[in-house]
N, C-alpha and C positions, 0 to 999 in steps of 0.2 A: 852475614857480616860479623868478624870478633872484634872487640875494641878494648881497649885496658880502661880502668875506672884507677886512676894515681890520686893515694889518699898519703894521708900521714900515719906516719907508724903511729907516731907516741899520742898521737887523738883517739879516743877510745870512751869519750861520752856518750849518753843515747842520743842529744842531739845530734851531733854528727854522725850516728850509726843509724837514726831516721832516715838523714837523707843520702846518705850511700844506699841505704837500702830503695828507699823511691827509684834512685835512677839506675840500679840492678831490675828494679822491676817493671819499672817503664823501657828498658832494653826488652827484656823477655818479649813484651807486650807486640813489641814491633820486631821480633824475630831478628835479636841481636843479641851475640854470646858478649858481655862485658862481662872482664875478668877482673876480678879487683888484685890490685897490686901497689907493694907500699913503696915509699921513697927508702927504704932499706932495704929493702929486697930488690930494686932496684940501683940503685947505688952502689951498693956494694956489693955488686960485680955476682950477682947469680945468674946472670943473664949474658952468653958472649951475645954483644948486638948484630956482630960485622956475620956470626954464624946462625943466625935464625932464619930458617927455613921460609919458602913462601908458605908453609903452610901453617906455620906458627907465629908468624909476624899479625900483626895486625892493624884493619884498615885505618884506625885511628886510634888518638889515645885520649880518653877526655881526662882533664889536669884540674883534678879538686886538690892542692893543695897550693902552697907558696912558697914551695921548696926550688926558687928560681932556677941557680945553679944545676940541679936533675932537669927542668922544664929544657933548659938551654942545651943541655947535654942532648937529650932526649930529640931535640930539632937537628943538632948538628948531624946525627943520627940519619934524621929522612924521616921519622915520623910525623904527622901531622898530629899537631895540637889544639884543644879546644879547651880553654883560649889560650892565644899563644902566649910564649913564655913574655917576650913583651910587653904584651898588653897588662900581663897579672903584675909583671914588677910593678908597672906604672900605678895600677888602683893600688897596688899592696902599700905604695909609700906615697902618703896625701898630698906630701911637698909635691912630688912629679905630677901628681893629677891635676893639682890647681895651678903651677904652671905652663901644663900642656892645655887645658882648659881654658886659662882665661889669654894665651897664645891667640885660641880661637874664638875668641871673642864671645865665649858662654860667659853669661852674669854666674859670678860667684860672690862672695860677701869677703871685702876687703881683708887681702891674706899679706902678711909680712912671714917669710919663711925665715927662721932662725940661723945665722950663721952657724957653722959648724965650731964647735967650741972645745976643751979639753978642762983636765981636772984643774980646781982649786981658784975659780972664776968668782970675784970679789964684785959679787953683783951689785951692792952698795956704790958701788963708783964706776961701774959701766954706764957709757953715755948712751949706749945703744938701746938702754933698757925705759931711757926719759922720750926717745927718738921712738918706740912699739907704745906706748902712753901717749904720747902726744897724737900720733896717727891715727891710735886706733879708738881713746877713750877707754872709760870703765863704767859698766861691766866690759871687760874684753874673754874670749875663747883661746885657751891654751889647748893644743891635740897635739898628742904624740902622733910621729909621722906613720907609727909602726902601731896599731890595736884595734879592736872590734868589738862588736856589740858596743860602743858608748864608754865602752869603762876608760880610754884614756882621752876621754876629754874632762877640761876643768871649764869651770865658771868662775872667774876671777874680778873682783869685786873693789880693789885696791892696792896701790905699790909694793905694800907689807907683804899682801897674802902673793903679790908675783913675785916677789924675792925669794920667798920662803917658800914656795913650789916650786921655783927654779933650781933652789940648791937640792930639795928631793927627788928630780927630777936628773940630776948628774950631770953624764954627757948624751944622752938618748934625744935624739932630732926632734924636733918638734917647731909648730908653726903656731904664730900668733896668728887670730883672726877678729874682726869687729863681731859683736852679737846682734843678731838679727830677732829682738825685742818682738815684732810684729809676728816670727815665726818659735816663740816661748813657748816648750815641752809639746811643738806639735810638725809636724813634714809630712811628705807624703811618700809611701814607695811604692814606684813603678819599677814591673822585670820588664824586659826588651831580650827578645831573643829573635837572633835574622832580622836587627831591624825594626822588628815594629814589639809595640805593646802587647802582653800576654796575658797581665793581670796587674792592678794593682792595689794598695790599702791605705787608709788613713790614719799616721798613730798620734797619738794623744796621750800626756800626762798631766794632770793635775799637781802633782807633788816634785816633779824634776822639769829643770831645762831642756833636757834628753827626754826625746820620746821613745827612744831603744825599748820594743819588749820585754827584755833582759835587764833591763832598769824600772819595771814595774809600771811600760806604758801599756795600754792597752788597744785596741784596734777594731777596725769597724771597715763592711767595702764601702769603694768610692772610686766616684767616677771622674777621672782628671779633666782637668781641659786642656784642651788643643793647642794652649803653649804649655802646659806640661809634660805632655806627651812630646812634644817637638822637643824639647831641652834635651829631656831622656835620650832619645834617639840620636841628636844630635853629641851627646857626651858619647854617646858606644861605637859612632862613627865616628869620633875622634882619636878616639883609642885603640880602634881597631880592635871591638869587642865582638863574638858572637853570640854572649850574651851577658846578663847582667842585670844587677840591681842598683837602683839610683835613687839618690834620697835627693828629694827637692823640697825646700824650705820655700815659706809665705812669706815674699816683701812686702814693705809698706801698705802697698793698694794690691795684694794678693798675688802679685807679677811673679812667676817662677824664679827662684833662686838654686842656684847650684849646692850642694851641701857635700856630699862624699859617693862613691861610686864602688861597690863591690865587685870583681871579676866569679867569687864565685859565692854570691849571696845566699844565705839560707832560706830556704823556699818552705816547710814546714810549718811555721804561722801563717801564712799568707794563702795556704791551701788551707787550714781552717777557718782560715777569714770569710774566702771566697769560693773555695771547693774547687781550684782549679789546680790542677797539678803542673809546675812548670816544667816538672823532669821529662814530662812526655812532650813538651815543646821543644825542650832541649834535643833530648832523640832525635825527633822526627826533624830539625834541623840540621845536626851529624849527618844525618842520612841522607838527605837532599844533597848537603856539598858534597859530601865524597861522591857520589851517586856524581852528580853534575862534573866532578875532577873528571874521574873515570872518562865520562861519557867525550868530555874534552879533549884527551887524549887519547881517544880510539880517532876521533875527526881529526886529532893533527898528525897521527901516524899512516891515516888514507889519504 
């Protein structure tokens, strides 16, 4: 079986050249050619799709990046993706996740998603901005709809300091949310790949409201419980994920909280955490569905 591994060109750090390399090598393992291939090299056009051989096509494409637009092309195409292009817009922009989430009735922590706005916005006399204060309280959570690792979330503390991140902030999407105080500088991440639990870790900081590795938290295993594990599972069936990382935050009395959902989370701390490699779960789940397509379609063609 050959499959494409679709990274981004212009990402070229060791962390993301870790884990391209794990699920190159977690392929090998299970006797599968993953070829890596970039969104410029495909995109622009080195590839005719409509003339690729059956013997150069390939059975699937796993889609490590968030370059929608190629993912969408890429399906209109006939390839199979993992995960689809769908599902990754949807985790990629937080607004659509906690929309289609809390659609489904997942607990998430009280979100007012930002009008869409334009330059030169006199935040001093917007009402709407007394209307996200009034609802949500302060401390309140500002996230950009669009960032990772933690770096575009704020902890905002007073009117002052939301005006004055609003106008730094321009016209780039972002959602207000209440601060879940009982889950301060700590959540939990579970992966879920096919459905069920694969591994997960507990992070913790001391020094930030972000428990993000990347912001200086640190991490320990840990064993969820069984409404945490349910949430998870239930966010990647809602999205239509095959797999994924899910950060669930502590309510009040510890009750599972919805927090943000990665389509194509970084698995490299979390195997030093706990020694277990996701990429090879990831694999050997590619493998089963095409395997299982296939097998489908030999039974509807007899």
């Amino acid at each position: 079986m050959t499959g494409w591994l679709v990274v981004n060109h212009f990402v070229k750090s060791k962390k993301f050249m870790e884990i391209f390399n794990m699920l190159q090598e977690a392929a090998e393992r299970q006797q599968v050619n993953l070829i890596k291939k970039t969104n410029v090299e495909l995109m622009c056009g080195l590839f005719d799709y409509d003339n690729i051989s059956i013997f150069e096509k390939p059975s699937f494409i796993l889609f490590w990046d968030k370059d929608i637009r190629l993912a969408n092309f890429l399906e209109e195409k006939g390839f199979r993706l993992f995960n689809t292009a769908s599902a990754i817009e949807i985790c990629d922009d937080k607004s659509l996740s906690h929309i289609k989430l809390s659609q489904q009735g997942i607990k998430t922590p009280k979100t007012i998603v930002s009008p869409k706005i334009y330059w030169d916005v006199d935040y001093e006399k917007e009402e709407y901005i007394d209307m996200v204060i009034e609802t949500l309280g302060f401390p309140l959570i500002v996230k950009e709809c669009f960032g990772s690792f933690g770096r575009q979330v704020y902890l905002v503390q007073n009117k002052d300091e939301l005006i004055e991140l609003l106008k730094s902030l321009g016209v780039r999407p972002i959602l207000f949310q209440e601060f879940i105080e009982s889950s301060k500088g700590r959540d939990v991440r579970i992966h879920i790949v096919g459905g069920k639990m694969v591994t997960s870790m507990y992070r913790y900081n001391d020094n930030d409201f972000r428990a993000n590795i990347t912001n200086g938290g640190k991490m320990k295993e840990y064993t969820p419980t069984d409404d945490q594990i349910e949430l998870a599972v239930k966010v990647c069936d809602a999205l239509g994920l095959d797999f994924a990382g899910v950060d669930i935050l502590f309510g009040e009395n510890d009750e599972p909280v919805f927090c943000e959902v990665n389509s194509n989370a970084h698995f490299k701390n979390i195997y030093d955490c706990t020694g277990v490699n996701v990429a090879d779960y990831i694999i050997r789940h590619i493998i089963d569905e095409i395997n299982g397509f296939n097998l489908n379609m030999k039974l509807y063609a007899n």
